[in-house]
C-alpha positions as CSV (number, residue, x, y, z in Angstrom):
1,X,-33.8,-186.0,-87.8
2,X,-35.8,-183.3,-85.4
3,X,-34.6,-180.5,-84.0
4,X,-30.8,-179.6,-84.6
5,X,-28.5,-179.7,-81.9
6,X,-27.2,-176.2,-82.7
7,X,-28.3,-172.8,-84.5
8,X,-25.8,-170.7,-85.2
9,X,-26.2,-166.7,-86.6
10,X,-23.6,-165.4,-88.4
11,X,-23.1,-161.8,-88.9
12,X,-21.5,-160.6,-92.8
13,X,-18.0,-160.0,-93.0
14,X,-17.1,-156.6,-93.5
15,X,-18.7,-155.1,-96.7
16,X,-17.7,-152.0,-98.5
17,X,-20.7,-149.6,-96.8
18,X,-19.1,-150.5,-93.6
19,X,-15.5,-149.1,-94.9
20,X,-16.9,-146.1,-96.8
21,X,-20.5,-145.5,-95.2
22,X,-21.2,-142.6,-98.3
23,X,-21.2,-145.7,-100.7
24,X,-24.8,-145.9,-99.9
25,X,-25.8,-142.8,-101.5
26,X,-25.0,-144.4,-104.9
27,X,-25.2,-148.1,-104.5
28,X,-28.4,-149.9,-103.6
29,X,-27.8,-151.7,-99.9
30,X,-28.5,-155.3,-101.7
31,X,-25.7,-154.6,-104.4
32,X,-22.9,-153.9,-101.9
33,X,-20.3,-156.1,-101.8
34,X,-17.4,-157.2,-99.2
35,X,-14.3,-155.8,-99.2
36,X,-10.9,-157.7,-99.3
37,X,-11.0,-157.8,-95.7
38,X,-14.0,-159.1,-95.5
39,X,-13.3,-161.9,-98.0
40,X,-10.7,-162.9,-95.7
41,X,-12.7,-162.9,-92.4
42,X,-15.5,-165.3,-94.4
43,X,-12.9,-167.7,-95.1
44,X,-11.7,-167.8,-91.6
45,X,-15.0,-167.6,-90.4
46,X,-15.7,-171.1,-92.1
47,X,-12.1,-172.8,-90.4
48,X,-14.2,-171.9,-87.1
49,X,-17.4,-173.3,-88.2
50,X,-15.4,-176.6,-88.9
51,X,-13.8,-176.5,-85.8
52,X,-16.7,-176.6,-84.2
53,X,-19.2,-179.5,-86.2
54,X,-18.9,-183.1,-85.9
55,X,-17.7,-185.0,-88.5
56,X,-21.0,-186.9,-88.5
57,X,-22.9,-183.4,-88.7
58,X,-25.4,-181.9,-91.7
59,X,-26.0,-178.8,-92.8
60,X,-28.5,-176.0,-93.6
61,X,-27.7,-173.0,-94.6
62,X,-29.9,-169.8,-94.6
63,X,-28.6,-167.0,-96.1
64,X,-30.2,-163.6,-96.4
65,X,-30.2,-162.2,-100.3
66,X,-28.0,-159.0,-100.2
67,X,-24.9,-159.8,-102.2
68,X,-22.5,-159.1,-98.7
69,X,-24.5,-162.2,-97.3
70,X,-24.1,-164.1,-100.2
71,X,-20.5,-163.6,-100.9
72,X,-20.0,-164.2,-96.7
73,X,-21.7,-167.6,-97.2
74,X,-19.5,-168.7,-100.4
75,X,-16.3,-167.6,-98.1
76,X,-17.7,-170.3,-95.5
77,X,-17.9,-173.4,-97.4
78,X,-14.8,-172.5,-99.5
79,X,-12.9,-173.3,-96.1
80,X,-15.7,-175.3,-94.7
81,X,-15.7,-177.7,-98.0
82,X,-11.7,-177.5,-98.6
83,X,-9.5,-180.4,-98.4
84,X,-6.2,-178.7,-97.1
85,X,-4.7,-179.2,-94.6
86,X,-7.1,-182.8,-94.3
87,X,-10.1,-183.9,-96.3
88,X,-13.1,-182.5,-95.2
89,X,-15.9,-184.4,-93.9
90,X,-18.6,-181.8,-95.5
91,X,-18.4,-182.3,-99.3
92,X,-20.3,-179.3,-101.2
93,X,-22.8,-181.5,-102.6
94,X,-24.4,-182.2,-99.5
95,X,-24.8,-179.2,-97.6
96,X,-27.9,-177.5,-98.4
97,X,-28.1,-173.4,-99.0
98,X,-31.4,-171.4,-99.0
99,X,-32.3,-167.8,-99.8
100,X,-34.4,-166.1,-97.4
101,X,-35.6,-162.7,-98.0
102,X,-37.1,-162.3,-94.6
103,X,-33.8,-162.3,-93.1
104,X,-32.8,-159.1,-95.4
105,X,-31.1,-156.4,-93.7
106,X,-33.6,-153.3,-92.2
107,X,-35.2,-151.3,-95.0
108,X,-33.7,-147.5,-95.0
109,X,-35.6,-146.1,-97.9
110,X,-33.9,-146.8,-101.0
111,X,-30.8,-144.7,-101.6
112,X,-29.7,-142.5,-99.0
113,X,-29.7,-139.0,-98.1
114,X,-26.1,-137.5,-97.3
115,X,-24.1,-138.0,-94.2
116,X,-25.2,-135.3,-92.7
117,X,-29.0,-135.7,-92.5
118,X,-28.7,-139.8,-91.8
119,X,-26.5,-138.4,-88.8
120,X,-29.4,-136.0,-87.7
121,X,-31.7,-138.9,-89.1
122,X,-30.1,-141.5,-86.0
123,X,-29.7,-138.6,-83.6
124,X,-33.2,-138.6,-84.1
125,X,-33.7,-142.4,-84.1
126,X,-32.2,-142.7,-80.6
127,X,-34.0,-139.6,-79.2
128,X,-37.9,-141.5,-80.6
129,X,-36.2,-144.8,-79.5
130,X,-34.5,-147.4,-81.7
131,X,-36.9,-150.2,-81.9
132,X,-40.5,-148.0,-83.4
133,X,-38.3,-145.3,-85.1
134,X,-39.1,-145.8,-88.2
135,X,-37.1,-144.5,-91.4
136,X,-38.6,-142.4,-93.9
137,X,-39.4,-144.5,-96.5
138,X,-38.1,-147.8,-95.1
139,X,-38.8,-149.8,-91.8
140,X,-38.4,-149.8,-88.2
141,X,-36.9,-152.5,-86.2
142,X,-40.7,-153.7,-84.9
143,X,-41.0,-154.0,-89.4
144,X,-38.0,-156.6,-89.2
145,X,-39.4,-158.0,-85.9
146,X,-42.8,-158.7,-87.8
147,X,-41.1,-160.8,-90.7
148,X,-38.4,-162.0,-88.6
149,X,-41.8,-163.8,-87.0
150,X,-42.6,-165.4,-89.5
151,X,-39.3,-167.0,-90.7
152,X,-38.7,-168.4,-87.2
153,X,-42.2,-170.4,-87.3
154,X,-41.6,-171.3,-90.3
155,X,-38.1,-172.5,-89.2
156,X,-39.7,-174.2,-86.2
157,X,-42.4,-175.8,-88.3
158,X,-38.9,-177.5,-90.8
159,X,-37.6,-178.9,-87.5
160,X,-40.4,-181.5,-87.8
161,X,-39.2,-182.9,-91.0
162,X,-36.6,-186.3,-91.5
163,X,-34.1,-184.7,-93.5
164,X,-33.2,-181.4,-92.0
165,X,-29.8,-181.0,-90.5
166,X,-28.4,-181.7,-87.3
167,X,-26.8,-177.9,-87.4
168,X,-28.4,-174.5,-89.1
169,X,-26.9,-172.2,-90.1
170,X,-28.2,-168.4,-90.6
171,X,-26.0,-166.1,-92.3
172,X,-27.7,-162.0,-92.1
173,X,-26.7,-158.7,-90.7
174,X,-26.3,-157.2,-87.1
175,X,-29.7,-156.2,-86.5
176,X,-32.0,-158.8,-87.7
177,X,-29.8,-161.4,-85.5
178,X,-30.8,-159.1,-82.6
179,X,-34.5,-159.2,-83.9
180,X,-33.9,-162.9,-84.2
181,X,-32.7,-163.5,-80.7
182,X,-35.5,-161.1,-79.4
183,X,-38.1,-163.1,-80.9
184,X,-36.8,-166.3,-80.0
185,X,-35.9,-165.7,-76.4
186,X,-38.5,-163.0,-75.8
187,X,-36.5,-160.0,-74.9
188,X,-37.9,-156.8,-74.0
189,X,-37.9,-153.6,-76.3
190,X,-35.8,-151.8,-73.0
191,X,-33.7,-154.7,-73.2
192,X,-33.4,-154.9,-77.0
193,X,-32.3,-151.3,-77.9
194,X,-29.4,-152.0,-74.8
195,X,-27.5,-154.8,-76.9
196,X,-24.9,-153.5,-78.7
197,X,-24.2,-154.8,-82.1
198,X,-22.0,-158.1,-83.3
199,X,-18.8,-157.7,-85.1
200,X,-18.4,-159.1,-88.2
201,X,-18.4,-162.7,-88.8
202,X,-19.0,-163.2,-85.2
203,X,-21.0,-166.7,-84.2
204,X,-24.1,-166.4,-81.9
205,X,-24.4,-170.3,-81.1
206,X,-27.5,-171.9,-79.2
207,X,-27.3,-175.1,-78.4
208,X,-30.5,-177.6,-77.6
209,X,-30.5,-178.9,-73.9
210,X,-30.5,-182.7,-73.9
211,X,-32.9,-182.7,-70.5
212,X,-35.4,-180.4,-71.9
213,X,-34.8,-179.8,-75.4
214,X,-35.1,-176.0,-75.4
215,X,-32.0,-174.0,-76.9
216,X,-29.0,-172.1,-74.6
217,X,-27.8,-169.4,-76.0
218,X,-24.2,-170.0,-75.4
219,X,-22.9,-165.9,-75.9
220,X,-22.7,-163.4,-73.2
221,X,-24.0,-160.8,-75.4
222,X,-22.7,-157.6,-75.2
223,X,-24.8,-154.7,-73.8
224,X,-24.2,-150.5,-73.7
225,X,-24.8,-150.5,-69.6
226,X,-22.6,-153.0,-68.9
227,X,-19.9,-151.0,-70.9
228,X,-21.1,-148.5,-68.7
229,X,-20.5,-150.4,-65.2
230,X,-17.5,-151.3,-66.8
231,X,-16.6,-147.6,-67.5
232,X,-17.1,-146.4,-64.4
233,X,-15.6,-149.0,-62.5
234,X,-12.6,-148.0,-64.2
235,X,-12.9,-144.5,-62.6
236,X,-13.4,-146.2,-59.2
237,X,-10.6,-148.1,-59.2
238,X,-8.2,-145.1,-60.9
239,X,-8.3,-142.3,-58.6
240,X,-6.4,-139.1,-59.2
241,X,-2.8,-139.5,-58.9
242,X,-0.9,-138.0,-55.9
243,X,0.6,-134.3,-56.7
244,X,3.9,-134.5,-56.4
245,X,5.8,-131.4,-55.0
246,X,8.7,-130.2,-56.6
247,X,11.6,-131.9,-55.7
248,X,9.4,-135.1,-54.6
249,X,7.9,-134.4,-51.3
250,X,4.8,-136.5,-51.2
251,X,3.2,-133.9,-48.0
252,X,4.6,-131.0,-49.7
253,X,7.3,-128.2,-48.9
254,X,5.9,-127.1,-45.5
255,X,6.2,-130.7,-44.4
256,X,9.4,-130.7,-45.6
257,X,10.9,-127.4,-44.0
258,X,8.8,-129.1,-40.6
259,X,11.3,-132.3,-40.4
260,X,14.2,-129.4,-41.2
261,X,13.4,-127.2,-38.1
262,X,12.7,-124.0,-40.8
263,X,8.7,-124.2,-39.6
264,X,8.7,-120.5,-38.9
265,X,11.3,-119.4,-41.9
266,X,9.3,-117.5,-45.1
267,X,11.3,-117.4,-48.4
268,X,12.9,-113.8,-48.1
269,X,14.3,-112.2,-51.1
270,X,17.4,-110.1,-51.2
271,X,15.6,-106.7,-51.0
272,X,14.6,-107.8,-47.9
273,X,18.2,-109.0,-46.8
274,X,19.1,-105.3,-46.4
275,X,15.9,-104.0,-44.2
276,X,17.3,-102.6,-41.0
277,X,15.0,-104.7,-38.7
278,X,16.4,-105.7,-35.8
279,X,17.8,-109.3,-37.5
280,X,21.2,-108.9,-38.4
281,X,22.0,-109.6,-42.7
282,X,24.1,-112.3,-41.3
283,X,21.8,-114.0,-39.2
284,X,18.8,-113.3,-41.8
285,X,21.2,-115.2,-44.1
286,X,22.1,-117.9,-42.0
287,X,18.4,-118.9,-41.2
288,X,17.5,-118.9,-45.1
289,X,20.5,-121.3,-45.9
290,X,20.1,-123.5,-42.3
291,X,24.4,-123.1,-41.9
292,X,26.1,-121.1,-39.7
293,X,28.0,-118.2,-41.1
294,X,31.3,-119.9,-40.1
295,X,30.0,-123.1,-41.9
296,X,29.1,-120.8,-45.2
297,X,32.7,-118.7,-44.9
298,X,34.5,-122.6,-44.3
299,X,33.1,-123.1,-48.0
300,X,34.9,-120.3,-49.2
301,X,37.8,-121.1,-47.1
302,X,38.2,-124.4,-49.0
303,X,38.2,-122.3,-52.4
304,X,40.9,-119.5,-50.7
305,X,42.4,-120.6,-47.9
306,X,45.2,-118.0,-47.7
307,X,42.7,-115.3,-48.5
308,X,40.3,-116.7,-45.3
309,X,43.2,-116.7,-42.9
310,X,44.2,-113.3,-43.4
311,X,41.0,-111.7,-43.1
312,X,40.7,-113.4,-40.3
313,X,43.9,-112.1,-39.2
314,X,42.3,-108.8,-40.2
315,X,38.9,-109.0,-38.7
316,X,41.1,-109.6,-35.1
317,X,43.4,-107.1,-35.3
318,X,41.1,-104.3,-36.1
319,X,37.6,-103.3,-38.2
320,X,37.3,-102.7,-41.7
321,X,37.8,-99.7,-42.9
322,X,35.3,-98.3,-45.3
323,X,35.3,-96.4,-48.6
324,X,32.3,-93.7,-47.5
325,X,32.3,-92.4,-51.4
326,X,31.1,-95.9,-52.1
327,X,28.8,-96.4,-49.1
328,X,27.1,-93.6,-50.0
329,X,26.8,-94.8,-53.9
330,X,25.5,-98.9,-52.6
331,X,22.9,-100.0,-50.7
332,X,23.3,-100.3,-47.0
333,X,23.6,-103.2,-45.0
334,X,22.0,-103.4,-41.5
335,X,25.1,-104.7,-39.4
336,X,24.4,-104.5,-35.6
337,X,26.7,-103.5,-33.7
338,X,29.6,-106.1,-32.1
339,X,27.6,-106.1,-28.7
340,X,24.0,-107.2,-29.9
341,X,25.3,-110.0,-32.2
342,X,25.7,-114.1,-31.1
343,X,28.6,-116.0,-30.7
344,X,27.9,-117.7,-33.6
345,X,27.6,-114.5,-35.7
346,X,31.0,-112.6,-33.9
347,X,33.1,-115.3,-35.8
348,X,34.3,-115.1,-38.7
349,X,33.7,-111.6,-39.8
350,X,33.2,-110.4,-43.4
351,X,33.9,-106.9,-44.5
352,X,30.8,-105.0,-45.7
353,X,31.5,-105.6,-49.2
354,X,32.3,-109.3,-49.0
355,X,29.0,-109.5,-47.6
356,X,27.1,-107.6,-49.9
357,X,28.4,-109.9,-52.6
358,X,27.4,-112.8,-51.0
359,X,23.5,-111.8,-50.8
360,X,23.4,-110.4,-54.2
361,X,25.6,-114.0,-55.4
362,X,23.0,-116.2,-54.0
363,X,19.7,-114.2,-54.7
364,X,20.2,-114.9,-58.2
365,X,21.3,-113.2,-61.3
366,X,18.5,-111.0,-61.3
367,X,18.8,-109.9,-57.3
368,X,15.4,-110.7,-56.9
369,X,16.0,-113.9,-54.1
370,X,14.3,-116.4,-56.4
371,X,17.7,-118.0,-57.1
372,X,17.1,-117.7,-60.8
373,X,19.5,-118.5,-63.1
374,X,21.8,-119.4,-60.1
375,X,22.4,-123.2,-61.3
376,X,25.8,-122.6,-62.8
377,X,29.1,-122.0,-61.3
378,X,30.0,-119.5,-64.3
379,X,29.3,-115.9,-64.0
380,X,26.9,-114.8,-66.8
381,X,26.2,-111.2,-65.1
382,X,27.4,-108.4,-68.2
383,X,26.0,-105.5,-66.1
384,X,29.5,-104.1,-64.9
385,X,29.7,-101.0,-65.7
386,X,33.9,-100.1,-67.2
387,X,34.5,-97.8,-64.1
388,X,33.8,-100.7,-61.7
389,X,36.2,-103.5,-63.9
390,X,38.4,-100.4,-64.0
391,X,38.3,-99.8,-59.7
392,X,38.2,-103.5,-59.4
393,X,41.5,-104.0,-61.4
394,X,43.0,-101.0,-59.6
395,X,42.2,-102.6,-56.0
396,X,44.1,-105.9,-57.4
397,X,47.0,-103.9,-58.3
398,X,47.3,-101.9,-55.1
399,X,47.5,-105.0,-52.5
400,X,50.0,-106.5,-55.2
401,X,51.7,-103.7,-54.5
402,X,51.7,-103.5,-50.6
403,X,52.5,-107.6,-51.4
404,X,49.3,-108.7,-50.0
405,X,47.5,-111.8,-52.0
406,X,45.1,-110.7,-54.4
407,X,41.4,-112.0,-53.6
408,X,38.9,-111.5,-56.6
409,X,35.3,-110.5,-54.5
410,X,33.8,-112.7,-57.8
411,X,35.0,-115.8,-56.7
412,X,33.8,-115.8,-53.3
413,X,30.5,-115.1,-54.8
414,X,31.4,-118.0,-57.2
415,X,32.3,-120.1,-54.4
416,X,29.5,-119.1,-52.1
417,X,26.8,-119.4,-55.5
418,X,28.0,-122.9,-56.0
419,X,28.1,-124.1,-52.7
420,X,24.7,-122.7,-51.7
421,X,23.5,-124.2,-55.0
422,X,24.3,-127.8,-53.6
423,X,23.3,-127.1,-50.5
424,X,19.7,-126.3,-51.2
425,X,19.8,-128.8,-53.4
426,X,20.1,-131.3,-50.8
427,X,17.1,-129.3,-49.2
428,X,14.4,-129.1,-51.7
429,X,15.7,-132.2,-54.1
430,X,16.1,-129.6,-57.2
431,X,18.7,-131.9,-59.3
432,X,18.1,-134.8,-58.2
433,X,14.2,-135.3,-58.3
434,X,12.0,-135.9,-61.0
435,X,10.9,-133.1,-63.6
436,X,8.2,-130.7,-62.6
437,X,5.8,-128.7,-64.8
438,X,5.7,-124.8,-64.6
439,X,3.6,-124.9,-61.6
440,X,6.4,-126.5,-59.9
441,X,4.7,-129.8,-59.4
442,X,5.4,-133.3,-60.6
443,X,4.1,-134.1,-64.0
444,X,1.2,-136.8,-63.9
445,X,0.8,-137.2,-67.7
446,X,2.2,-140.7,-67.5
447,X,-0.1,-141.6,-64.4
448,X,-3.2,-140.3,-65.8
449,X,-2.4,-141.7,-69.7
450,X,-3.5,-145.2,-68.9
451,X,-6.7,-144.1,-67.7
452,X,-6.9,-141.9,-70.5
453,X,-6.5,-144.1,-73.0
454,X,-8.6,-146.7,-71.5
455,X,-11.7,-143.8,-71.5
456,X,-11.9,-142.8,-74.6
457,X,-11.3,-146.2,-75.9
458,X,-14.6,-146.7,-74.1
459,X,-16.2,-143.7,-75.7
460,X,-15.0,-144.6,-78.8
461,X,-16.8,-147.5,-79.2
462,X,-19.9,-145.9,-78.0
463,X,-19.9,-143.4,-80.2
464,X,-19.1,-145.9,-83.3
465,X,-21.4,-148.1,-82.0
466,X,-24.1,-145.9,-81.9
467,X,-23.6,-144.3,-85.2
468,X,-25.1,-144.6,-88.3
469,X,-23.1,-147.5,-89.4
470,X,-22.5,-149.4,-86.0
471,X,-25.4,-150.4,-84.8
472,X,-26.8,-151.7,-88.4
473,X,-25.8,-153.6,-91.9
């Protein structure tokens, strides 16, 4: 017959020292079995090899002697030899099955030491270098290399001979298929300890060239720098997300108080409102909010109109009068005189205490301008002392009295807290942009969690790969 037109190497399906790697410590490495699992993947394992044989194809079988190898090979020709779903072109009696001890699985000394010193044991291994390390009281990978020589001569010497089959097939462990492929195709030792390992029951398939009768390996085998490349062209391609600022301004909030005209404003907060410094409270006020005052007091027209007109009435006819027990007792608001305010400013006037009402409102339940807690219309503040409910209720009953409308100072700030709520709003996109984390930025967990996720799968399978159990049995 000559040469066969394909060798393929089959790795072991999944064993019971790959699912529990402490199993070793008690169970010689040729006595380990496959798990259910594994069972399953041999069985499949032989629909693939049919899949790929013609029906007119023979076949060797080589089959290292640990009992995983074994039981992986019996898996095969159960589906290889099996009439269902068609009769099979392979009966059982013709396929041929040899036992080769040189294709045994790397010696590591007998039964091993705990988990703990085979970890420092391969920490160890990859610092010396993977193929001369050798393990105490077992081989290195040049060992298997050396008898892994021999078998393929001999192997090349059986090619020669009528009889053998048109396809072989090796059946052994990770490593000594790596040793094998070395051998055969003459790879380096740098090149060598770079291939990562096969998965379990995976085919290696090398196929004989008609033209010049040498054999192709058909696999792109795997390698840790190309995982690498592939690693970091994954960073390359992923670059940080773009911060978004609260409220979704891609250039951020000075940008954004650029395109409003407010370049030269600075966030103020109401202690500042009430610094005599030349700027009126009312124009300090306007420039923080971007409305007029007569576009602010229009607001609170809209919640009391007859309460508006007649303090308009009021503010025409002659100043406010002032409670100077009181003044003396509250802050004091810097109000320029009539002659140094704007146009703009003069009209509508608010008394001094409608004013003052209206900076503390929209600084914020806790006065300190940060707007905090100022979402809702509702008034939360329990700080009111009795005597000022008690002055409050008194004022209500006194312009009942003289038959004047009542106006509760409390709602304008209501009015005022709720209008300037939507307002800046509309401004900085609070309400209606997307969430932002306690720096006040946009979240980027869901941008950077496909990146993630694809890194550490990477560095999980370098770091199982390179472990005690990855890279061997």
């Amino acid at each position: 017959m000559g040469k066969p037109r394909l060798i393929i190497l089959i790795r072991h399906a999944q064993s019971e020292g790959n699912a529990n790697k402490t199993i070793h410590q008690t169970i010689p490495d040729h006595r380990v079995k496959l798990t259910p699992e594994g069972k399953k993947q041999a069985v499949e394992a032989g629909r693939k090899l049919r899949s790929l044989l013609k029906p007119s194809d023979t076949l060797h079988f080589f089959t290292s002697p640990y009992r995983r190898t074994r039981e992986t090979t019996e898996g095969i020709l159960e589906s290889l030899t099996c009439d269902d779903p068609t009769p099979s072109p392979f009966p059982r009696h013709k396929i041929k099955v040899y036992e080769e001890p040189r294709l045994r699985e790397q010696d590591f000394g007998n039964f091993q030491p705990s988990s703990q010193e085979m970890s420092r044991m391969w920490q160890e291994r990859a610092d010396y270098g993977h193929f001369f390390y050798r393990i105490p009281n077992g081989e290195s990978a040049a060992d298997a290399y050396d008898r892994v020589s021999g078998f393929n001569e001999s192997l090349w010497r059986s090619f020669g001979e009528e009889d053998f089959a048109s396809v072989c097939v090796l059946v052994t462990h990770g490593l000594m298929t790596r040793v094998f492929l070395m051998k055969w195709y003459h790879f380096s030792v740098e090149y060598f300890e770079d291939l990562r390992n096969m998965n379990h029951c995976e085919f290696v398939v090398m196929r004989k060239s008609i033209e010049t009768g040498k054999y192709i390996l058909r696999n792109q085998l795997r390698t840790w720098s190309a995982m690498k490349r592939e690693k970091e062209l994954v960073l390359a391609e992923s670059p940080p997300p773009m911060r978004k600022k609260w409220g979704g301004c891609p250039n951020g909030y000075e940008e954004h108080r650029k395109d409003l005209g407010r370049n030269g404003v600075k966030r103020q907060n109401t202690i500042d409102l009430f610094k005599e410094d030349g700027t009126t409270s009312v124009g300090l006020l306007e420039l923080a909010l971007g409305k007029s005052l007569r576009e602010i007091t229009g607001i609170v027209a809209h919640h009391s109109t007859d309460a508006s007109q007649e303090d308009e009435a009021r503010s025409e006819a002659a100043p406010p009068s002032l409670d100077t027990k009181k003044a003396q007792e509250s802050p004091q608001i810097g109000v320029q005189p009539a002659s140094t305010v704007s146009e703009t400013h003069r009209s509508p006037v608010l008394s001094p205490d409608q004013l003052n009402q209206l900076l503390i409102s929209t600084g914020g339940r806790d006065g300190g301008g940060s707007r905090s807690g100022a979402a809702s219309c509702s008034d939360s503040s329990t700080s009111e002392s009795a005597e000022t409910e008690k002055e409050d209720t008194d004022a209500k009953r006194e312009k009942k009295k003289n038959g004047t409308k009542s106006r509760d100072p409390h709602s304008i700030g209501l009015a005022l807290d709720c209008a300037l709520n939507r307002h800046v709003g509309e401004i900085d996109g609070m309400g209606s942009g997307v969430m932002a984390d306690a720096l006040g930025d946009q979240s980027d967990a869901d941008d950077d969690r496909n990146v993630n996720e694809t890194l550490a799968a990477f560095d999980r399978v370098e770091i199982e790969g390179k472990s005690f159990e990855g890279s061997v049995r």
